[in-house]
N, C-alpha and C positions, 0 to 999 in steps of 0.2 A: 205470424211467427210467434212462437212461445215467448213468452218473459220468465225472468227470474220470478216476478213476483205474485206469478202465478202457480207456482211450483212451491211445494210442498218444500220444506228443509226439517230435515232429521239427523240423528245421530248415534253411531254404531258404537260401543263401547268395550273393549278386549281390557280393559281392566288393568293397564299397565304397571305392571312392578320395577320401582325403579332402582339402580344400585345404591345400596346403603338407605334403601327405606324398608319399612318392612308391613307385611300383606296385608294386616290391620290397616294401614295410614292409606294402604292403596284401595282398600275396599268404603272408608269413609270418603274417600276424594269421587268414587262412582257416586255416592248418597249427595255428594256435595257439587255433583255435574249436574247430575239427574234433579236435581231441586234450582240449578241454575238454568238450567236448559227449558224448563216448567216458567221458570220465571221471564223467560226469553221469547219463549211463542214457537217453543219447537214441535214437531207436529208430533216425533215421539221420538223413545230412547228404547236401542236393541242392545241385547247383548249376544255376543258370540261363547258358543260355548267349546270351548278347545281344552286337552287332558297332557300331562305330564311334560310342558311347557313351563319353566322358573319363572316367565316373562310375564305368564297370563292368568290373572285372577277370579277368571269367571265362567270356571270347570263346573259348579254346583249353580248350574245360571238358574234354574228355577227358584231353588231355594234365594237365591241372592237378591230375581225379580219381587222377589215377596217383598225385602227386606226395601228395596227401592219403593215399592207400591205402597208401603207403610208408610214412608217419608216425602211422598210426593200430593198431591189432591187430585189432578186432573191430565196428566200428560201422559198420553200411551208410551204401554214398556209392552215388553215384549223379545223376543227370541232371533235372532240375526245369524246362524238360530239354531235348533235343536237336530242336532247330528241322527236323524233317525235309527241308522244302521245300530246304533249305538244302547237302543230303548227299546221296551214292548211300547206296541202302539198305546195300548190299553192301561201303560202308566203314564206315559205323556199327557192323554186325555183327561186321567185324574189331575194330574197334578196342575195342567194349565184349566180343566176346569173347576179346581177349586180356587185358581187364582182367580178366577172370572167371576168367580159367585162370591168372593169376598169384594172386589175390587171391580162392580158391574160396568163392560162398557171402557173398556183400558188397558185389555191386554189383546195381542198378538199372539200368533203362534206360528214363527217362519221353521221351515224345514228344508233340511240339508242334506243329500242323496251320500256326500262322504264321510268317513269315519272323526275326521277334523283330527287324528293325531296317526302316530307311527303304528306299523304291526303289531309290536307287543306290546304296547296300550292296547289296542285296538282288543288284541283276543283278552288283554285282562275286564276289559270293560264286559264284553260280551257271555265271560267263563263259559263258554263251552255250546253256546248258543251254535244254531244254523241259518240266524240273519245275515243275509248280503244285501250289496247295493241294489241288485236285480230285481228284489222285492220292494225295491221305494214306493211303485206304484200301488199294488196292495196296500200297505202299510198307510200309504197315504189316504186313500179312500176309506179303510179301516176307522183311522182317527176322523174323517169327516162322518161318518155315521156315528161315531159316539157322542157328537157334538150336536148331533139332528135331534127332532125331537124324537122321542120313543117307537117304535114298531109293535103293534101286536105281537106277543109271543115272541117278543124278541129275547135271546137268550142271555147275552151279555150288555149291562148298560154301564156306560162308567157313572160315577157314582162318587163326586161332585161329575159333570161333566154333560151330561147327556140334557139335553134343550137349551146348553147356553151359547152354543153359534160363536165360537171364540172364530174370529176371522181369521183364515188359515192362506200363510205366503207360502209359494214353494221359491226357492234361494237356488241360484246356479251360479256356474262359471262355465259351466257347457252349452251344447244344446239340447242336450236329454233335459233336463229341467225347462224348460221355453218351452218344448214342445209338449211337454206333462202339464205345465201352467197352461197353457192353450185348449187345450182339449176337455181339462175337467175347469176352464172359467175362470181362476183362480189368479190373483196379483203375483205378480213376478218379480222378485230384485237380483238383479243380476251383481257378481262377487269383481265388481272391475275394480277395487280397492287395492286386490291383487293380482286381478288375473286380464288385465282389461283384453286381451289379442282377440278374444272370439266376443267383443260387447256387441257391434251394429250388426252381425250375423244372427245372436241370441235373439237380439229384440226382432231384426225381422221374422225370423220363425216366429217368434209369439204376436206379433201382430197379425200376421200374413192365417196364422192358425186358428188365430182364439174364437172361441166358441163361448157364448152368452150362457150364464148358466144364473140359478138361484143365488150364488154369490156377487156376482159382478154379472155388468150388462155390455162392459164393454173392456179392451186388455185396460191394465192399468201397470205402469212399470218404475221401476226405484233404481236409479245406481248408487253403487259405492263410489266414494270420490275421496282420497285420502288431502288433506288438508293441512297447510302450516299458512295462517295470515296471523301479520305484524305490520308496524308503522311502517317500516321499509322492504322495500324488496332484500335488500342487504340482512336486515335482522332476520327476516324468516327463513331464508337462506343459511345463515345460520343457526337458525333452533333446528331446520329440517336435519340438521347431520345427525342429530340422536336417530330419527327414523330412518337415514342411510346405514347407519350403523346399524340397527337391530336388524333391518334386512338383509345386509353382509352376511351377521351371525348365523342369521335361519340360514342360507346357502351354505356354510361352514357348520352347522350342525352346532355351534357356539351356544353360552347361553345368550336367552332373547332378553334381560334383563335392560329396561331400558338406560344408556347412558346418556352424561353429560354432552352438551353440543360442544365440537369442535369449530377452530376457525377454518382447517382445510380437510378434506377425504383424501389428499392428492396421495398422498404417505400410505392410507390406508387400506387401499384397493387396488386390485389388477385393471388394467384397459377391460377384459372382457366380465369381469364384476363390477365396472361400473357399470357398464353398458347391460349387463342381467338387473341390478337395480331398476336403474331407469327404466326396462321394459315392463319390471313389477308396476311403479310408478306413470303407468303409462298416460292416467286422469287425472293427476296429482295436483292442486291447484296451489302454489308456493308461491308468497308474495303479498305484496302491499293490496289495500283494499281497491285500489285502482287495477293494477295486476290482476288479481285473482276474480274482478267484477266480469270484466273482460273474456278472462280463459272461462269461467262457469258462464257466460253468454253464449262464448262458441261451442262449449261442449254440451249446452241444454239446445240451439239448433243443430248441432249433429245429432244427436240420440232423441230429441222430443221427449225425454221421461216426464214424467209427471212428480217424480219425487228425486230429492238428491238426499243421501244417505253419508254424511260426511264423519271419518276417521279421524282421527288427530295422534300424533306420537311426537309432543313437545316436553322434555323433563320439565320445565319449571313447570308449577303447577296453575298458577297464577298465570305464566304464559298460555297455558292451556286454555283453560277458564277465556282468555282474553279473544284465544283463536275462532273461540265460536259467538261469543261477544260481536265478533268482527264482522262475521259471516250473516250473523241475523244484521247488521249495518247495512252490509249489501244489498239483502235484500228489504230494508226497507228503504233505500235507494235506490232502488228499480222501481220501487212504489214513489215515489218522488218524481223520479224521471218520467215516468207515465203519465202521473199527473200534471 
C-alpha cells in the first residue's frame, strides 16, 4: 500500500492577487513561497500560466520562472504549465532552454493541450495564427526534438535549447492527454485541482497505455490536490471560504481577485452553486493535520500517484505560508509512523 511518505509533495502556484493588494506584493509573496517551499523539502514549484484573469499573476510564467530560479538554489520550478496552443513550439523551446542552461538540472516543462483563457484572449494571444488543439501532438514532439541532442543536417535547432533534455509533462483534465502521455512515455499530472470527475479514468488509460520510452521506463503520475490545513478543522473551514468564493466568481464570470474569509457561504450561494463548487473541489483536502492526514491517505490509495501537486487559495499570507508548513508536517508524520 502507498504511503504518504513515499510520495513526492509539490506545489502548484496561480499567483494570487488579492483585494486591496497589488501585483507587486503578489509576485514577491511567489519569490517568498518558492524560497519557503525550497526550505521545506518540497520536491518542486509549478506555475500555471493563465491570460486576462484580475486574479492570476502568472500570465508571463516563463519570464516570472526566471525570476523564482534566481532566488531559489536547488528546488525544481517549472510550468504547471505552458498553454501550448498558445506558443510556437520553437519559442517554448528557447525560452525553457535557456532556462535550463542557466539553471542546469531544475526546471520542468508541463504542457497544456487548452488555451487556459477565453475566445478573445485566446485569438489576441495567437494574432492570427492557425494553431489549434488538434496539433498538440505535433507540437509536442516538435518541442521534444528540439530538446534532443542535434540531428545531422538538421535544419532548425533551438538555440539555447537543443541537448538540454528539460524533462517534459504533458498536463490533462481529460483523456486525450493520458493517452498522449502513455504513448510517447512521458510523466503525466492530471488538473483534479479543478476538474477531478474524469481523475481514476485518466490514470487508468495512462497506466493501462504507457509505453517505456528514453524518458521514463515506467508511467509516473502527479495530481492536483487543492489544499486549506490549519490547527482546526473550524479554522481551515474558515480560511477555505476565500477559495469558495473565488470559485463562485469564475462561475459568474466575476472578478477572480482573491477575497477575505467569511464566517458563512450560506448567504452567498445558490443550493446548485454550492453543489458546482464542491464538485470543482472534488480532492480538496480542508482541515486540521489529523483531517487532512487521513483524507490524503485515502486519496493516495485510490489514485496510487506517485506525486501530489497541492493548490492553496488562503488570503492571509502568513496563513498560506503555514498551510504548506503543515502539509510537509504530514508528511514527515507518515515518516514517523512508519518508523
Amino acid at each position: 500500500m502507498k504511503q504518504l511518505n513515499s510520495t513526492a509533495f509539490s506545489i502548484l502556484e496561480l499567483a494570487p492577487i488579492r483585494e486591496q493588494d497589488s501585483i507587486q506584493n503578489t509576485l514577491q509573496h511567489c519569490v517568498t513561497l518558492a524560497q519557503y517551499a525550497e526550505q521545506l523539502g518540497y520536491r518542486r514549484l509549478w506555475l500555471a500560466e493563465h491570460h486576462n484573469m484580475d486574479g492570476i499573476a502568472s500570465s508571463a510564467t516563463s519570464v516570472l520562472l526566471a525570476h523564482l530560479l534566481n532566488h531559489t538554489s536547488h528546488i525544481r520550478l517549472g510550468s504547471g504549465g505552458i498553454m501550448l496552443p498558445n506558443h510556437a513550439p520553437l519559442i517554448v523551446a528557447e525560452q525553457f532552454g535557456t532556462l535550463a542552461t542557466l539553471f542546469p538540472d531544475r526546471v520542468d516543462l508541463g504542457l497544456g493541450r487548452a488555451p487556459g483563457t477565453d475566445p478573445i484572449t485566446m485569438r489576441a494571444l495567437r494574432r492570427g495564427r492557425l494553431e489549434t488543439e488538434d496539433q498538440f501532438p505535433q507540437d509536442v514532439q516538435e518541442i521534444l526534438n528540439y530538446f534532443d541532442t542535434p540531428r545531422p543536417k538538421q535544419q532548425i535547432t533551438a538555440t539555447p535549447g537543443q541537448g538540454t533534455h528539460v524533462p517534459v509533462w504533458l498536463l490533462g483534465s481529460s483523456l486525450f492527454s493520458a493517452q498522449l502521455a502513455a504513448k510517447l512515455g512521458l510523466p503525466y499530472a492530471f488538473a483534479s485541482h479543478f476538474a477531478p470527475r474524469l481523475l481514476d479514468q485518466a490514470l487508468a488509460v495512462y497506466r493501462d497505455n504507457f509505453q517505456p520510452s528514453q524518458y521514463l521506463s515506467a508511467p509516473y503520475v502527479a495530481i492536483g490536490v487543492p489544499s486549506v490545513v490549519a490547527q482546526t478543522d473550524e479554522e481551515a473551514q474558515f480560511l477555505a471560504s476565500s477559495a469558495y468564493q473565488r470559485i463562485l466568481a469564475l462561475f459568474r464570470g466575476e472578478s477572480l481577485k482573491l477575497k477575505p474569509p467569511v464566517e458563512s457561504m450560506q448567504n452567498l450561494w445558490s443550493e446548485p452553486e454550492r453543489q458546482a463548487v464542491n464538485g470543482f473541489y472534488g480532492v480538496a483536502q480542508i482541515g486540521s493535520v489529523q483531517t487532512v492526514q487521513k483524507g490524503l491517505q485515502e486519496l493516495l490509495e485510490r489514485t496510487q500517484a506517485d506525486e501530489l501537486i497541492f493548490t492553496c487559495d488562503i488570503y492571509d499570507k502568513q496563513k498560506r505560508l503555514e498551510n504548506f508548513k503543515l502539509l510537509m508536517d504530514i508528511h514527515h508524520l507518515s515518516e514517523n509512523s512508519k518508523a
